[in-house]
C-alpha positions, 0 to 999 in steps of 0.5 A: 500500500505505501508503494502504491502511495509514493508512485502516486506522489511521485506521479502527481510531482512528475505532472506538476514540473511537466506542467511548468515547462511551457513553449515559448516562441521566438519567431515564425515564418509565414507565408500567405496567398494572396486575397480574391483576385479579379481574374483574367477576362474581367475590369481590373485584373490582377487587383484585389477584390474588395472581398480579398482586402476584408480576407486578409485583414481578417488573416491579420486579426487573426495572426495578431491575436495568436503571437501578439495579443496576451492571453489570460488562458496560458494554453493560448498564451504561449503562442504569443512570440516573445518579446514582439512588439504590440505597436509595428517596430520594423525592426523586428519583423519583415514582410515581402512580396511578389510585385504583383498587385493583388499580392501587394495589396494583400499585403498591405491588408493583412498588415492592417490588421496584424497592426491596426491604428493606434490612437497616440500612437507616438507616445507608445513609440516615446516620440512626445518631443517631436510630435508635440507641437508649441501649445503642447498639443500631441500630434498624431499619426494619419487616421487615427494612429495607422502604422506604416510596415516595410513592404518589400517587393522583388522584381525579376532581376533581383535574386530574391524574385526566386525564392518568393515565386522561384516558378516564374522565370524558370524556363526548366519549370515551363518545360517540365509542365508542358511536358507533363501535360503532354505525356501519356499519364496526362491524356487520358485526363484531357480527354476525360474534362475536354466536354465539360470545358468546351461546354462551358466555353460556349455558354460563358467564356466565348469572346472573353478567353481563346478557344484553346483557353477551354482546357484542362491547361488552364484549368486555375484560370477557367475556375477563377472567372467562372467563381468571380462571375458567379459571385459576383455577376447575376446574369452568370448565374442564370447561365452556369450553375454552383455544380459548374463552378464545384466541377471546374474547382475540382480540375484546377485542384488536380492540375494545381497539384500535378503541377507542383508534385515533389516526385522525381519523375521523366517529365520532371528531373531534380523535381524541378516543378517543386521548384518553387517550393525548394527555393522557398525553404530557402527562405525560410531556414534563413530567416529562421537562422537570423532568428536563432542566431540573434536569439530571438531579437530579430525575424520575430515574423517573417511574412511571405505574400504571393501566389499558390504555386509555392505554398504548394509546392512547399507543402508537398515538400515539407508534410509527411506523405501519409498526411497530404492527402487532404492537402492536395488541393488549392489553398484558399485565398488567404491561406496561410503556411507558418514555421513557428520555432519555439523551446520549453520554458524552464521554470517559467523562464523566458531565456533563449537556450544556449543549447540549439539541441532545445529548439523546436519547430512545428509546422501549422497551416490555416486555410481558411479566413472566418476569424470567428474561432482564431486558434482552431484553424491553425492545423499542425501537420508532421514533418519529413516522415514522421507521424501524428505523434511527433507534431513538433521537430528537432530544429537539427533534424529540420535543419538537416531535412530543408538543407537536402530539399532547398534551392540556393539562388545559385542552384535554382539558376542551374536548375532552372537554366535561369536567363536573369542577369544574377544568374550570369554573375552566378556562374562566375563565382562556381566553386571547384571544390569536391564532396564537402560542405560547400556542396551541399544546398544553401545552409552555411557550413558554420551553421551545420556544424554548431548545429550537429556538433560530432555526430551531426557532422558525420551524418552532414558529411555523409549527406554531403558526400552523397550529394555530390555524388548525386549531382555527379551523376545526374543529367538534365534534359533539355526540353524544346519550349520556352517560358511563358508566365503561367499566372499573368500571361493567359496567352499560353501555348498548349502543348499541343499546339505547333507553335510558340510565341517566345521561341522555337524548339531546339533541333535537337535534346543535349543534357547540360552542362551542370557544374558543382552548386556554389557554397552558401557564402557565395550565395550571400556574397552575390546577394549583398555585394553591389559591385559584384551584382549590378541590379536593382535595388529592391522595391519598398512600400 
């Protein structure tokens, strides 16, 4: 009976301590599609509809009331980040973007609602001296306290346009896509919708798209009117029906996920159609580092605003297969990606680990904008083959999963037989060396080893070793179509057709000539250097 007592104390004592040692979250990366769209065919394309502004703010309130807002509960109150500022400090967080407008504009609206306007403002930011005038009277900031966020947008010549929409302006991409979609697995698929979209080209889409718009090839494209007009026009409404629409959904999800699959397939060698998802992870682990290395003070939130390609193609990267099913469609607009990194507090104490082994990091997603119950949307999901049980990852064994997935900007350049001007500074600074960790993808060595300490190191040289002779044995087909931007250009040329608007196809198919990945330092070097990489500086709003 005592022994029975003692283990019923000792049981009581183990979930008391297990009870005081919390997460704390240091920082998080997050990337958001952006809000409803006016589509192709229709006044205003590209911008955001009235609806997609209130679906981003909405996201805002949300993302604010998770990570920024105290919570009395302590179960919600440590997804709080630590140590983030309540009024905007555009020093503690950074937000990119796409240069498309509705991808800017979602941006700026779920800013709105991260950081809504504050009255006084000035006196949260201890700026009384200069925002008084001579009678004493505060002045304020516009609107009643709005706050200004550092949007950055990055165009196509600058080297951070690939890993925020690395799809576009990859030639290697177009061509994998096309060739896809005119392999034998795909025919079969074609013949089987080519009905319904012929049927709704002649009721709806005749005189608005080409004819040979009215496929599967364009399948996102022919849901978006079709959901717009039958939204938002009633006349449409008497001409297709809700099922319409539901069918055409369906299409756009299944061409959305062939098109961005992670799978090593003929039609897509070094996985080149997740190629937006692999440079992606780029970013991603380096905003993470800058988190960790500052201990948390910087890249509290990392915000990433652009199209769906990347989202999915990270996702499929990233989520354990056995639980993508349900991700195997596209994400709503509005929907969001986060990598939170966090550690347990210990006794309650908000001190950053000296140890990297106590990192963690989990990976949520929230699909969907209905801000009404803002903590059941954020869904985790394993990571890199582990199961339900192991939601939350050792940072190392992330860090080590991302470094084997990711694209560094010199890589996607080689993947991608990249033709912007950085890609050309690229190949002058190649290294020559072999099988070591220069060779590995964009993570730098310094960083690895810190990481793993003596075994992680072994394990990385294997990798790394493995790697190299990977690359040395693998050769790229080259297929004979040109780039054409998938998503603002709806003039494409399906595969089928004889003829192309940008260029004719190569008589012949060689392999090419792929060198040795440059090391992650000169990644950075060509990034921040101006006399080695004469491009323009990036956009702000």
């Amino acid at each position: 009976m005592l022994f029975v007592y003692l283990f019923i104390v000792l049981f009581v004592a183990c979930a008391l301590a297990q009870d005081n040692r919390r997460p704390i979250t240091w920082g998080s990366v997050i990337f958001t599609r952006h809000g409803e769209t006016v589509p192709l065919g229709a006044v205003g394309a590209h911008t955001l509809t009235p609806v997609g502004a209130q679906q981003l703010i909405g996201a805002g309130r949300v993302f604010r009331q998770r990570y920024i807002t105290p919570h009395r509960n302590p179960n919600l109150s440590f997804f709080n980040v630590n140590g983030l500022s309540p009024v905007l400090n555009n020093d503690e967080i950074e937000v990119s973007s796409t240069p498309e407008p509705n991808a800017v504009s979602s941006a700026q609206a779920f800013m709105q609602g991260l950081y809504p306007p504050t009255p006084e403002l000035a006196s949260f930011r201890g700026l009384l001296s200069y925002a008084t005038d001579a009678q004493g009277h505060l002045i304020d900031y516009p609107f009643n306290g709005y706050q200004y966020p550092v949007i950055s947008t990055y165009r196509a010549e600058d080297p951070m346009s690939a890993h925020i929409s690395g799809h576009k302006n990859c030639p290697q991409h177009t061509n994998a896509v096309r060739a896809f979609a005119a392999s034998k697995e795909f025919h079969d698929v074609f013949d089987s919708t080519q009905a319904f979209y012929s049927n709704i080209y002649s009721r709806i889409l005749s005189g608005v798209y080409a004819r040979d718009m009215a496929s599967i090839y364009h399948a996102t494209t022919v849901y978006e009117y079709l959901n717009y007009q039958y939204n938002y026009n009633s006349t449409a409404r008497d001409i297709i029906s809700r099922t319409d629409v539901d069918t055409a959904r369906q299409y756009a999800n299944q061409w959305a996920q062939a098109t961005s699959s992670g799978a090593e397939v003929h039609w897509s060698k070094d996985r080149v159609l997740a190629i937006a998802g692999r440079s992606l992870a780029y970013t991603i682990m380096r905003s993470l580092q800058h988190n960790e290395r500052s201990k948390g003070a910087f890249n509290k939130l990392s915000l990433i605003f652009g199209g769906y390609e990347p989202m999915m193609a990270f996702l499929e990267i990233v989520v354990s297969k056995s639980y993508r099913e349900s991700l195997s469609g596209l994400p709503n607009h509005g929907a969001s990606v986060m990598i939170d990194l966090f550690s347990m507090a210990e006794d309650g104490t908000a001190e950053f680990p000296t140890d990297n082994s106590k990192l963690m990091v989990r990976l949520l997603i929230r699909n969907g904008t209905d801000a009404s119950d803002p903590e059941s949307q954020f869904k985790p999901y394993p990571m890199f083959g582990t199961n339900n049980k192991e939601i939350a990852m050792p940072y190392k064994d992330f860090v080590d999963q991302m470094v084997f997935n990711m694209k560094s900007t010199s890589e996607w350049c080689r993947s991608c037989d990249g033709q912007e001007n950085f890609c050309y500074q690229y190949a002058k600074h190649q290294s020559t060396k072999k099988c070591d960790f220069t060779t590995l993808p964009p993570l730098d060595t310094g960083a690895l080893i810190g990481l793993g300490a003596a075994s992680f190191g072994l394990l990385t040289l294997a990798l790394s070793c493995t790697f190299c002779m990977w690359r040395g044995h693998r050769h790229r087909q080259k297929l004979g179509w040109n780039y054409v931007d998938t998503e603002n250009n709806a003039n494409i040329i399906s595969p089928r057709s004889p003829r192309d608007t940008r260029m004719s196809a190569p008589s012949s198919i060689a392999p090419s000539n792929e060198s040795n990945p440059s090391s992650y330092n000169e990644d950075i070097e060509m990034l921040l250097s101006p006399a080695s990489q004469p491009v323009k500086t990036r956009d702000t709003v």
